[in-house]
C-alpha positions in Angstrom: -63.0 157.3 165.4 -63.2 159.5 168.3 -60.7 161.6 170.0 -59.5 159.0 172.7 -59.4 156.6 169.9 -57.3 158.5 167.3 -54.7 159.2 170.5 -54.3 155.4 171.5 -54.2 154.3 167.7 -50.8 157.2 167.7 -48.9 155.6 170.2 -49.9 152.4 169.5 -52.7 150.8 171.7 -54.7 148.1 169.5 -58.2 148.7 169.8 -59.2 145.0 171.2 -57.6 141.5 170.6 -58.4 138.2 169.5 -58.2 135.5 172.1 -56.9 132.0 171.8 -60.1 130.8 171.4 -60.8 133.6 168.5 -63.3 135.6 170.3 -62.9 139.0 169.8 -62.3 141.3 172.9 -63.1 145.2 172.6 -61.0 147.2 174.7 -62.3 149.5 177.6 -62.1 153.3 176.7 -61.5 153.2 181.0 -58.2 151.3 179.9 -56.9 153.0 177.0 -57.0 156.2 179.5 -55.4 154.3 182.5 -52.7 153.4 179.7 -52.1 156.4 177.8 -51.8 158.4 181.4 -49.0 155.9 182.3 -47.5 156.7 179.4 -47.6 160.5 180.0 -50.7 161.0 177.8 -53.6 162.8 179.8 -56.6 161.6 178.5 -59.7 162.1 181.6 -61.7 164.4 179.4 -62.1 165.4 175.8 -59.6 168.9 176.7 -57.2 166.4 177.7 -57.2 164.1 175.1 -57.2 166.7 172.5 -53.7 168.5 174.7 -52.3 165.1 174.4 -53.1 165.1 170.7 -51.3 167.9 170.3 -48.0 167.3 172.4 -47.6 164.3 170.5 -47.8 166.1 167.8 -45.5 168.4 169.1 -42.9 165.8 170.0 -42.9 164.3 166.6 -42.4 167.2 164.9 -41.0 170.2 166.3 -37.1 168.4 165.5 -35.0 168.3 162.9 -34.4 165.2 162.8 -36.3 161.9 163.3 -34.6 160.4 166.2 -33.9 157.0 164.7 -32.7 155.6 161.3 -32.3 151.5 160.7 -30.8 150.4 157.4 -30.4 147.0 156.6 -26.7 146.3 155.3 -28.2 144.5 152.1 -30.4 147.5 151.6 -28.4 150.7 151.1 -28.3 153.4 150.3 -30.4 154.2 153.2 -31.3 157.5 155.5 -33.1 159.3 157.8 -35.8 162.0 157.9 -35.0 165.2 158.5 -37.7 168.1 159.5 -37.6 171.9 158.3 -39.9 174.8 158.1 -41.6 174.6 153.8 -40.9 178.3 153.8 -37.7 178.8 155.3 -33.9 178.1 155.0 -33.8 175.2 152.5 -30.0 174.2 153.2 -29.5 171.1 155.2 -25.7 170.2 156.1 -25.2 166.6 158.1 -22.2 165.2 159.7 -22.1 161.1 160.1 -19.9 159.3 162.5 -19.2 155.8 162.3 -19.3 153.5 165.6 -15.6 153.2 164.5 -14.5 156.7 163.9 -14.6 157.6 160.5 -16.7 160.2 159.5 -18.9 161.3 156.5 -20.3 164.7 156.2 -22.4 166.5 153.6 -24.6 169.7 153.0 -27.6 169.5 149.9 -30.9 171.6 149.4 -33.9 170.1 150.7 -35.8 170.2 147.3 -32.9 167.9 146.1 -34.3 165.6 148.4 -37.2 163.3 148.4 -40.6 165.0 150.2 -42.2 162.0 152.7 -44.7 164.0 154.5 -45.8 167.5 155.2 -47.1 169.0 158.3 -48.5 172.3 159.8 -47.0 173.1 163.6 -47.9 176.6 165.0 -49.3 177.8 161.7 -46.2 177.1 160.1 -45.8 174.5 157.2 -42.8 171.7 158.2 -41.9 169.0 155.8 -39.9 165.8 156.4 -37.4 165.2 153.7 -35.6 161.9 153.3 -31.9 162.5 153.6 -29.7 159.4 152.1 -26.6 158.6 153.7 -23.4 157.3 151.3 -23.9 153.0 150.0 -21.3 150.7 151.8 -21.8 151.6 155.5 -20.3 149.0 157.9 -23.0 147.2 160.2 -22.9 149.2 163.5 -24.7 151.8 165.5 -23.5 155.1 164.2 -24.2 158.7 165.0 -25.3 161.9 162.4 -25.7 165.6 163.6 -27.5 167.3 161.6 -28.8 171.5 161.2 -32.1 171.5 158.6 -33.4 174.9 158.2 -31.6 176.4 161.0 -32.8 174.0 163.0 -29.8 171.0 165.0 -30.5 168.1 165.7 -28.8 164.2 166.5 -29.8 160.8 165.8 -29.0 157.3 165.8 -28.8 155.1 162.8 -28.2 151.0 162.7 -27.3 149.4 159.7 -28.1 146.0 160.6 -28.0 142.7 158.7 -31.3 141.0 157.8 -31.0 137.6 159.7 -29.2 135.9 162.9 -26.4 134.1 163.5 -28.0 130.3 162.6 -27.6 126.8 162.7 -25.7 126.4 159.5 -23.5 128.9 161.1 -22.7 127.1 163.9 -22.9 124.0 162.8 -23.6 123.0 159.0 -26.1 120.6 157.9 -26.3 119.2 161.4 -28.9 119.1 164.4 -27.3 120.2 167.6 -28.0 119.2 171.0 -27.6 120.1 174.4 -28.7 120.1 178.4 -31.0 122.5 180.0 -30.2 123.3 183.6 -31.3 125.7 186.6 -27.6 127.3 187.3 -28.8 127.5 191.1 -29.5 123.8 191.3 -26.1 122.9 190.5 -24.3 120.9 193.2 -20.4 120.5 193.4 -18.2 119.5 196.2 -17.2 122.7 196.7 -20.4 125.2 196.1 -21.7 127.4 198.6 -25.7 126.1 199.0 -26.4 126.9 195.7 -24.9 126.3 191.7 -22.1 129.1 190.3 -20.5 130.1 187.4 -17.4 127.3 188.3 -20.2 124.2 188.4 -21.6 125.8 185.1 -18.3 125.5 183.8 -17.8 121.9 185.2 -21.0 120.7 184.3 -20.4 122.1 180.7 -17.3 120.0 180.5 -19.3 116.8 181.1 -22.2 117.5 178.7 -19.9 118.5 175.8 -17.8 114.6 176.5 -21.0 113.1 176.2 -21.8 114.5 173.2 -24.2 117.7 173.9 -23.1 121.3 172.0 -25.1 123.4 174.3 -25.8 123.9 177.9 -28.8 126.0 178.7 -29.4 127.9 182.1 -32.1 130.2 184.0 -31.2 134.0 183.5 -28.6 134.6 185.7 -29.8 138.2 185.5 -28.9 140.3 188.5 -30.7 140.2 191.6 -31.2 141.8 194.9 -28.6 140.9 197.4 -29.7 143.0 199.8 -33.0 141.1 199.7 -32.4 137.6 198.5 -35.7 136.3 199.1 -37.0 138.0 195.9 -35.5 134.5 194.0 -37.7 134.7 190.2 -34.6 135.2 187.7 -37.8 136.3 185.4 -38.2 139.4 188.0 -34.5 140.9 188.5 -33.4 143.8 189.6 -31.7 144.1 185.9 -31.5 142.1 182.9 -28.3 143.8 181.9 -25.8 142.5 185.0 -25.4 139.7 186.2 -26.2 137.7 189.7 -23.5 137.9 192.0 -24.9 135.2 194.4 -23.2 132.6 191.5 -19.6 134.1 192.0 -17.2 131.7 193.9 -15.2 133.3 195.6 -12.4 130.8 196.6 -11.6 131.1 192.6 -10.9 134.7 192.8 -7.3 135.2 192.9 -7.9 137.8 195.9 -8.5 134.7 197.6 -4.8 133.3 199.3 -4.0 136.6 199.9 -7.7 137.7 201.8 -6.8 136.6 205.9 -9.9 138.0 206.4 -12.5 136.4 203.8 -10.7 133.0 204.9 -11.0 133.1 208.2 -14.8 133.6 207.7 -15.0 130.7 205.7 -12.1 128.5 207.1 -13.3 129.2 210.7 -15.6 126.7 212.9 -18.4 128.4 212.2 -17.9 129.4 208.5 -17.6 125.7 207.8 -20.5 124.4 209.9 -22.7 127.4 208.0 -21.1 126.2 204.9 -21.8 122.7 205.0 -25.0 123.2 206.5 -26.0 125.3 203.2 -24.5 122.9 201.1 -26.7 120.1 202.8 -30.1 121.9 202.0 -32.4 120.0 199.4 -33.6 123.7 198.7 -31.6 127.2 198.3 -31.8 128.9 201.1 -31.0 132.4 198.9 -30.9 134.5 202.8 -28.4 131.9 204.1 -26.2 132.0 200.6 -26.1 135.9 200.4 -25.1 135.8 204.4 -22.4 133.6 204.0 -21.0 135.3 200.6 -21.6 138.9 200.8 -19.4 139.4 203.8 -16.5 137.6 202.1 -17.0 139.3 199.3 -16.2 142.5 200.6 -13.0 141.4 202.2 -11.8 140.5 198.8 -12.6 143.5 197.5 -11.1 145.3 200.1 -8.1 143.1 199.7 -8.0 143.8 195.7 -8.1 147.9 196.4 -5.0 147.0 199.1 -2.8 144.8 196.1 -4.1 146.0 192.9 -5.7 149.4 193.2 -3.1 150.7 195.4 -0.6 148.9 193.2 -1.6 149.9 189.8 -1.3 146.7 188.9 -2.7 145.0 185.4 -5.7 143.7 187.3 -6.5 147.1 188.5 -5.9 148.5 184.8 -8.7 145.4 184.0 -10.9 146.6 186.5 -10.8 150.4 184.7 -11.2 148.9 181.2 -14.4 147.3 182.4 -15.8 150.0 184.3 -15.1 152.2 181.1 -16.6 149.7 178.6 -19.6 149.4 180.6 -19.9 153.2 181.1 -23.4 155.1 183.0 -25.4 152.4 182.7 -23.0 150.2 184.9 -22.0 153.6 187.5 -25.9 153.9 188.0 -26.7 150.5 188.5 -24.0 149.8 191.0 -25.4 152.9 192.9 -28.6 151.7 193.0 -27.6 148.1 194.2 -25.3 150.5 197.1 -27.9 152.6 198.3 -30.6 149.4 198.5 -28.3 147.8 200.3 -27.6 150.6 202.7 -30.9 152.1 203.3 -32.6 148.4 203.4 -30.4 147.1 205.8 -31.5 150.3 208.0 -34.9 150.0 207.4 -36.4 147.0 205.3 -39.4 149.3 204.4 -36.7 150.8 202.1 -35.7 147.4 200.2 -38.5 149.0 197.8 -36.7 152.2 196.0 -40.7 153.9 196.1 -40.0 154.0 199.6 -37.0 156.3 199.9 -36.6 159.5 200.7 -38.3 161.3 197.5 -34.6 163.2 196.8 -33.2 159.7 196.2 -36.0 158.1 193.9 -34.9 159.7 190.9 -30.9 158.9 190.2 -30.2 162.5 188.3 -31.0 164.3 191.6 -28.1 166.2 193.2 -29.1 164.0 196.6 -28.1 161.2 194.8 -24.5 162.2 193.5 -23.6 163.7 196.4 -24.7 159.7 197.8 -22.6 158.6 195.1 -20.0 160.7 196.1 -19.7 159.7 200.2 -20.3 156.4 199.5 -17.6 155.5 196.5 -16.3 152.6 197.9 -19.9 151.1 198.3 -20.5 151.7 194.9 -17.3 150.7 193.8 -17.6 147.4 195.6 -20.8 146.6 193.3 -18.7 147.6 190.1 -16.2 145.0 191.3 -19.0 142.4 191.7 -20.1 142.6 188.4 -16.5 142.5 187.0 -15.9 139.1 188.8 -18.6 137.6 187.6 -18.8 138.6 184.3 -14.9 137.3 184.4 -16.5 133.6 186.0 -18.9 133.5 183.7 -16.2 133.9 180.9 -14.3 131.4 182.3 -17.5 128.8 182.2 -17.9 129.4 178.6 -14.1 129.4 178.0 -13.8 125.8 179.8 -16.7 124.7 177.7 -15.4 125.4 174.5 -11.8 123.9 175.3 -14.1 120.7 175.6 -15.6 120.9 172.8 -19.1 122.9 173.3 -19.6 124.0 169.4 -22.1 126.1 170.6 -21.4 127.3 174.0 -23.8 128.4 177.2 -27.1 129.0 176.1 -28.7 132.2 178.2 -32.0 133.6 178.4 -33.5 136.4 178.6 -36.0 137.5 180.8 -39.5 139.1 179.7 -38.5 142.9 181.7 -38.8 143.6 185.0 -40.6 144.6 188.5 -41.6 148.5 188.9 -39.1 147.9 192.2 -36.4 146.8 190.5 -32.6 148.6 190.0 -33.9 149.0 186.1 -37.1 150.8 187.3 -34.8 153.0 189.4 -32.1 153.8 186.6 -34.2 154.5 184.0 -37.5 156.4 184.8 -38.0 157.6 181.3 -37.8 153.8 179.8 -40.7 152.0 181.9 -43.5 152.6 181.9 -45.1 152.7 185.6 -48.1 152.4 186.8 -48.9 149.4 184.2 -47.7 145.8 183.9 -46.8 143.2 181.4 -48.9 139.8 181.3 -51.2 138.1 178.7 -54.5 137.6 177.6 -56.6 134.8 178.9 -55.8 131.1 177.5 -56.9 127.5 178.4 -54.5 127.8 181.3 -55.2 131.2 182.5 -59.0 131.8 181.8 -58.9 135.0 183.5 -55.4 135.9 181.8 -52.3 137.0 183.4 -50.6 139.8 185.3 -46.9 139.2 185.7 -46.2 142.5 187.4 -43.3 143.7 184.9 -43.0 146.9 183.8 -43.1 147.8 179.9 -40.6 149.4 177.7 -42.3 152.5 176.6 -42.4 152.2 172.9 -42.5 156.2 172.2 -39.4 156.3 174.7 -37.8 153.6 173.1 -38.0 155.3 169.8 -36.4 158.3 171.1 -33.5 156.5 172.9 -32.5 155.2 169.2 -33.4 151.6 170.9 -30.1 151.7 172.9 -32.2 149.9 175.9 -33.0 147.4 174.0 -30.1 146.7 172.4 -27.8 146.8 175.5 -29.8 144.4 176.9 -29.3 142.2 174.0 -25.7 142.5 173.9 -25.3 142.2 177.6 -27.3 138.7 177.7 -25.0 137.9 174.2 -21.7 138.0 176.4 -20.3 134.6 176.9 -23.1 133.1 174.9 -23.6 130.8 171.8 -27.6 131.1 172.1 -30.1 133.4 173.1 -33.5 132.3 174.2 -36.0 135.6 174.2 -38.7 134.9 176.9 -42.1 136.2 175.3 -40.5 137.2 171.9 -44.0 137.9 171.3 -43.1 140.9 173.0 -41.0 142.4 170.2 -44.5 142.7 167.8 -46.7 143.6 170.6 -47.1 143.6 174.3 -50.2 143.2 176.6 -50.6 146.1 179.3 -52.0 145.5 182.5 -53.6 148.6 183.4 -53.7 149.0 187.1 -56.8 148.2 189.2 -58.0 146.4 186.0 -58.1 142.4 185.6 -55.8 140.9 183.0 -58.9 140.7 180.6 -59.5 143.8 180.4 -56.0 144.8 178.9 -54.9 145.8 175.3 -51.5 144.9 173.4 -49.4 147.8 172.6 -47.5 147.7 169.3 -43.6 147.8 169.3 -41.6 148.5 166.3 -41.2 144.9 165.6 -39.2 145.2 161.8 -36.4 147.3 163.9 -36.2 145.4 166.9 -35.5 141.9 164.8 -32.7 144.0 162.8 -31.2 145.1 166.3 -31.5 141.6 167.3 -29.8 140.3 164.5 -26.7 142.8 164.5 -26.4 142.2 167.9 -26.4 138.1 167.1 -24.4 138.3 164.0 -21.6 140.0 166.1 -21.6 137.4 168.9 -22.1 135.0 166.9 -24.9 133.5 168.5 -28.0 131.9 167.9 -31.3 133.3 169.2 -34.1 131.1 170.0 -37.7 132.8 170.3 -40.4 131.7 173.0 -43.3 131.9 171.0 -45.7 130.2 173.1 -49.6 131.3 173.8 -51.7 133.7 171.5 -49.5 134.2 168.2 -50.2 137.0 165.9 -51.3 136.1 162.4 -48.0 135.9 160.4 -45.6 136.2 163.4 -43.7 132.7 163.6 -43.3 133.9 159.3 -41.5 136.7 159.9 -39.8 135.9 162.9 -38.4 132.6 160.8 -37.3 134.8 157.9 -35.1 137.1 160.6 -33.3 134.1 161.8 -34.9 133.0 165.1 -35.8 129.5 165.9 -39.1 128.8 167.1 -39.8 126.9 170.3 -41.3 124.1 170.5 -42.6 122.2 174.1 -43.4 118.1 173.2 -46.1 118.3 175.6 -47.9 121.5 174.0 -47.7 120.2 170.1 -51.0 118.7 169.5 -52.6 117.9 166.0 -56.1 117.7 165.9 -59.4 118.3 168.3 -58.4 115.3 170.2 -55.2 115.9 171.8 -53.0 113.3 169.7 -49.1 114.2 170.4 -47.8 115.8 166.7 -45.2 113.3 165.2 -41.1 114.1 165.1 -41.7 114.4 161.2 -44.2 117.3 161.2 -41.7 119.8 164.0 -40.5 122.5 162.0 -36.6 122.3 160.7 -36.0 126.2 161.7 -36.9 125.5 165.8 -35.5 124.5 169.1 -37.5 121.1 170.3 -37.7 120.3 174.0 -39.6 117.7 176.2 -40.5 120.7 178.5 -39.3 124.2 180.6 -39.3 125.3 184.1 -42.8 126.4 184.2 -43.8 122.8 183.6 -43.0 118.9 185.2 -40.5 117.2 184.4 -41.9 114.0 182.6 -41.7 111.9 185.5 -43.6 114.4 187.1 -45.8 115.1 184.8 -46.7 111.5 184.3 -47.6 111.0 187.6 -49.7 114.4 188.0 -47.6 115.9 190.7 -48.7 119.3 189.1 -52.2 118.2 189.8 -52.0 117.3 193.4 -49.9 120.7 193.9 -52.5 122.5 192.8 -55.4 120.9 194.7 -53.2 120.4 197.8 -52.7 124.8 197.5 -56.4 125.4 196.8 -55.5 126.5 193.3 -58.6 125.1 191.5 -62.1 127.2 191.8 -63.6 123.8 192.6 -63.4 120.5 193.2 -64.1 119.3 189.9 -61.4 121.1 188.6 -58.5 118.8 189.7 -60.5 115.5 189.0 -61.0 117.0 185.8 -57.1 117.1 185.4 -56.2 114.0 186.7 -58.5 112.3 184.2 -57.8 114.9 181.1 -54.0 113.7 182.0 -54.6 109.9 182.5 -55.6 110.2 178.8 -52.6 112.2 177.6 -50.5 109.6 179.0 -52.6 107.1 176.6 -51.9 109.7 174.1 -47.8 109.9 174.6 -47.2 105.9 174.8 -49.9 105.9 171.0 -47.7 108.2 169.7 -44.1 106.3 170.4 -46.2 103.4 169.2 -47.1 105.0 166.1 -43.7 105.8 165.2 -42.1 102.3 166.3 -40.6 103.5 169.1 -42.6 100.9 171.6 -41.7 97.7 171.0 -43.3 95.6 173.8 -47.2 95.3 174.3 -48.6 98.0 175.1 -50.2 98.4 178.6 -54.2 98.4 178.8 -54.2 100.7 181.3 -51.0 103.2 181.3 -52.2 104.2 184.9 -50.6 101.3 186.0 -47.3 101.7 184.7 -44.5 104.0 187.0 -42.8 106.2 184.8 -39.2 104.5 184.3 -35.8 105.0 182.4 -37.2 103.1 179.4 -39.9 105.4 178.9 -37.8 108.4 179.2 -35.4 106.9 176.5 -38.2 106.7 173.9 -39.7 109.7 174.9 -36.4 111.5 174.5 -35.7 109.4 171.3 -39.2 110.3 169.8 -38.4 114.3 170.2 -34.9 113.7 168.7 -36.2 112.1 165.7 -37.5 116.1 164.8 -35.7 117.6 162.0 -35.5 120.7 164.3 -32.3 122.3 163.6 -31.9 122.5 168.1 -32.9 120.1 170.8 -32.4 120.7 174.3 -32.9 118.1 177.0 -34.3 119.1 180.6 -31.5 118.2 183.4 -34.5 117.2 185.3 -35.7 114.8 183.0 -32.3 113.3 183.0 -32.4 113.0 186.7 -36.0 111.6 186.7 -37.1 114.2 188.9 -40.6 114.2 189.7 -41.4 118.1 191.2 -41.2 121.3 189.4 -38.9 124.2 189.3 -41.6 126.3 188.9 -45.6 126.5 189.6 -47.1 129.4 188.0 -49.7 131.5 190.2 -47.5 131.0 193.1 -44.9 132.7 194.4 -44.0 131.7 198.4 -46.9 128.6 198.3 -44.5 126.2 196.4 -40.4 126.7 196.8 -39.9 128.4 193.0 -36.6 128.6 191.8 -35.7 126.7 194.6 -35.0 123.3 193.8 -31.4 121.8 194.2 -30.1 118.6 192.2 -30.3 115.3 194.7 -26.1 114.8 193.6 -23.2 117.0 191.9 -24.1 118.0 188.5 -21.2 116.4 187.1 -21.5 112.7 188.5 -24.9 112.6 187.0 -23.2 111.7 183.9 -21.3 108.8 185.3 -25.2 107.2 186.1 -26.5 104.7 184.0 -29.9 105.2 183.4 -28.7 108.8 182.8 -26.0 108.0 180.1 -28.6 105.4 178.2 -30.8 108.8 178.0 -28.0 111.2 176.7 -26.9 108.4 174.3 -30.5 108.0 173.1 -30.0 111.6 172.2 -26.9 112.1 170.8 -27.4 108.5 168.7 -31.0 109.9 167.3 -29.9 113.5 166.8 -26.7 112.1 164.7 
């Protein structure tokens, strides 16, 4: 193993991958360089590779303590290494505070404690000793200081249960159900050119009274207001706020008492604009964030006038979530100030790698004293994320009161663009210069580049996984499920490295055992189930482990295939620990799919390489439709004759109920129904290798969420469902 090679194995860069196809890829010593240089790990030459070598080194051990500890509640005793010179000061006195206050403290000799590992550093011998906390610590993130041979130090230490929040918690012995929806596509009377946290809550009312116990949405992770055209919710600007495009605010109670926000929207023009937006088969994000941001300011302005001025118990709410939310919220709301500020006076500056090079990095001076002379700005962006967070809490609220068991189910996007507020925030999280995507598959063949940047897994480690977990617990709030895009992710992720195709990229391990136990603390606490996208190239093993910690699979009807000929598996054979569904936004709706409008998208955008490529598809689908109607055959689910020639059949209700009845039949402990298979929607939310070519993220409902339940063909679906799932 060479030099380069012994470096990349430390921080965890696999040395090639298997594809889906199980040929075996070697990865290019030009990309473990680009990688570990990313990652702060100069590696050009064999002097640089060796300097690296030893900083790592360095990092890992000149401490004296390691900087993480995670414990599973079923498992103590547990405890943490701590570092000290072999020939030194042997006393090691520790000090452990819980999350809630109490506090444990002790001082022992190191040969009292067990030896793990020993180490030379400078010529000097070190040795890491394993120092056991007391049994009967509550589940929690705690904190212990600790001085080892002269030597301070502080770390972080989890105790953390072993599984999720699951089904039998929620709902014993019994197969759930619920409705998938894009939150933007929501109509209402009332909404603004695009769905909010109120139609959410409206829309959660009706699926709960005709039976459902979840309601899934898009990540309504924050975005960039200042720049509303950047529409992916799988690219925010953070995955830890929340988008403030879905706040109404006619149902903030700033509103009778605003003359200025309702004269903007009460005014001939405000209602022309607004009914104009509200006519739009498509969101219009620029128009929405025109018509909103404006107003909200004047509420704000009219809540510092009543309630900050006032002291009043809405103010003192306003504190207590700015408190709660702490740095991480302060810096944020900065960010989201200054990119509105300096894009609006130059959109060059709408990327943050654009600004002046004093305001790139948020710890600069420059920036406080930004901060500082803009407070209201920034202030105005802590009050945004307030009222939503309150909306969204009133969504969930209303949909419990009807009898949601489970509740809104969120998800949780993959990471996020090198441009985004996250990127900003947290230099010393990302990792820049690299991007997230995936190896090449049967509907990638050259693999993919998704342009996210990764968590750094050395960084991570030394934050005591605090980014990770408040990410977690932020997408937990107001939640009864969690779907994790890519959970893949928490095992290993594929790097990118820049100037490089996505074949050509190597998957970078991440402390997978530690992450699931963060996960499941962070679940057990909500109380909330977490539902794991385990689609494409699966580790040996993972779907095992990931089962045993809790999370449900993910399974996509149109992807579960037995066999080399493409025969659809039956309900019987899904696995009991999953979520089943007909589809997701990166795929048709059935009607759509049966009528290959993916297809003639494709060819109409010159997607294909050639012109084989969509006659190919169109004949490789006419035969999956065969396929689908055998398979509701085969499981007496098609009781007239069946067609000779399915190419001649429209897709219709009645297939859609047996469709939807033949998925329910799964002993899957989850089933989620796509809205747009309810609807019989023919186009797609979202076509993947495009970004302005087709109108992603986009797509608005044809009539108001709610009255969809009052349609026929709709309710004979939904009943289908609820009767099979029963």
């Amino acid at each position: 193993m060479t030099a380069l090679d012994r470096l990349a194995e430390a921080v965890g860069i696999e040395p090639g991958y298997y594809d889906i196809w199980g040929d075996w890829h070697v990865v290019p010593a030009e990309a473990k360089r680009a990688m570990l240089d990313a990652m702060g790990l100069a590696a050009d030459d064999e002097s640089e590779v060796e300097a690296s070598l030893a900083a790592l080194d360095r990092r890992q051990w000149d401490r004296a303590v390691d900087p993480v500890s995670v414990i599973g509640s079923e498992a103590q005793p547990g405890g943490i290494g701590v570092i000290l010179p072999a020939d030194g000061d042997r006393r090691i006195r520790w000090r452990l505070i819980e999350e809630g206050g109490a506090e444990h403290a002790g001082e022992t000799q190191a040969d009292d404690l067990a030896l793990v590992a020993t180490h030379p550093l400078d010529g000097r011998p070190l040795e890491k000793r394993s120092l056991m906390f007391p049994a009967g610590l509550p589940e929690g993130y705690h904190r212990v200081e600790v001085e080892a041979g002269g030597r301070r130090g502080e770390a972080q230490v989890i105790v953390a249960p072993a599984t999720c929040w699951g089904p039998d918690d929620a709902a014993p012995g019994e197969r759930p159900w619920g409705i998938a929806t894009q939150l933007y596509s929501l109509r209402s009377d009332t909404d603004w050119g695009i769905g909010g946290f109120p139609e959410l809550g409206g829309f959660a009312e009706r699926a709960a009274r005709a039976g459902a116990d979840v309601v899934g949405i898009n990540p309504p992770h924050a975005m960039f207001p200042a720049n509303p055209k950047e529409a992916s919710p799988y690219s925010p600007a953070s995955r830890d706020f929340l988008n403030v495009l879905y706040i109404d605010p006619t149902a903030l109670p700033e509103w009778t008492g605003s003359p200025a926000a309702r004269a903007m929207v009460e005014s001939a023009a405000g209602q022309r604009d607004l009914e104009a937006a509200r006519r739009e088969s498509l969101v219009d994000y620029e128009a929405v964030a025109a018509l909103k941001m404006p107003v909200l300011r004047a509420l704000c302005d009219t809540f510092r006038d009543v309630h900050m001025a006032r002291d009043t118990d809405r103010a003192a709410a306003f504190r207590a979530f700015r408190e709660e939310r702490g740095a991480p919220l302060a810096r944020f709301a900065t960010f989201m100030a200054m990119h509105a500020a300096l894009g609006a006076a130059d959109p060059f500056h709408l990327d943050w790698r654009n600004w002046p090079e004093p305001l790139r990095d948020p710890r600069t001076p420059e920036v406080v004293a930004w901060a500082e002379k803009n407070a209201e700005a920034v202030e105005f962006q802590e009050w945004l994320q307030w009222v939503a967070d309150a909306q969204l809490g009133e969504a969930a609220a209303r949909a419990a009161e009807a009898g949601l068991r489970i509740g809104i189910y969120r998800d949780l996007a993959v990471g996020v663009g090198p441009a985004s507020a996250a990127a900003w925030a947290a230099p010393e999280t990302l990792v820049r210069g690299v991007s997230v995507g995936a190896p090449p598959d049967p509907f990638s063949q050259l693999g993919q580049d998704w342009g996210l940047a990764p968590l750094d897994p050395l960084a991570l480690l030394e934050q005591g996984y605090r980014p990770f977990a408040r990410a977690i617990e932020a997408n937990m709030r107001h939640a009864g499920a969690l779907r994790i895009d890519h959970v893949l992710g928490l095992m290993r992720l594929y790097w990118v490295p820049p100037g490089m195709t996505a074949r050509d990229g190597a998957y970078v391990r991440m402390p997978f055992d530690d992450l699931l136990r963060v996960v499941a603390l962070e679940s057990r606490r909500h109380r909330c189930l977490v539902i794991g996208e385990d689609l494409g190239t699966v580790p040996e093993g993972f779907r095992d482990r990931m089962t045993a910690a809790g999370l449900l699979s993910y399974k996509v009807l149109l992807f579960e295939r037995v066999g080399d000929d493409g025969t659809f598996k039956d309900p019987a054979d899904y696995p009991a620990e999953a979520l089943v569904t007909a589809g997701t936004h990166d795929l048709p709706p059935l009607a759509g799919w049966w009528a290959a409008r993916d297809v003639d998208w494709r060819r109409r955008l010159g997607l294909y390489p050639d012109e084989e490529g969509p006659v190919r598809d169109a004949a490789d689908r006419s035969a999956d439709r065969r396929r689908l109607v055998d398979a509701l055959i085969r499981t007496g689910l098609w009781n007239a004759e069946p067609p000779t020639d399915t190419d001649a059949r429209p897709f219709d209700t009645d297939i859609a109920v047996q469709v939807h009845r033949f998925l329910a039949r799964a002993p899957s402990r989850l089933m989620l129904v796509q809205l747009e298979d309810v609807t019989r929607a023919e186009e797609m939310m979202n076509l993947p290798g495009t970004v302005d070519q087709h109108p992603n993220w986009r797509r608005r409902l044809t009539g108001s969420g709610e009255r969809m339940f009052d349609d026929p063909d709709a309710r004979r679906i939904l009943d289908a469902v609820a009767e099979a799932r029963r």
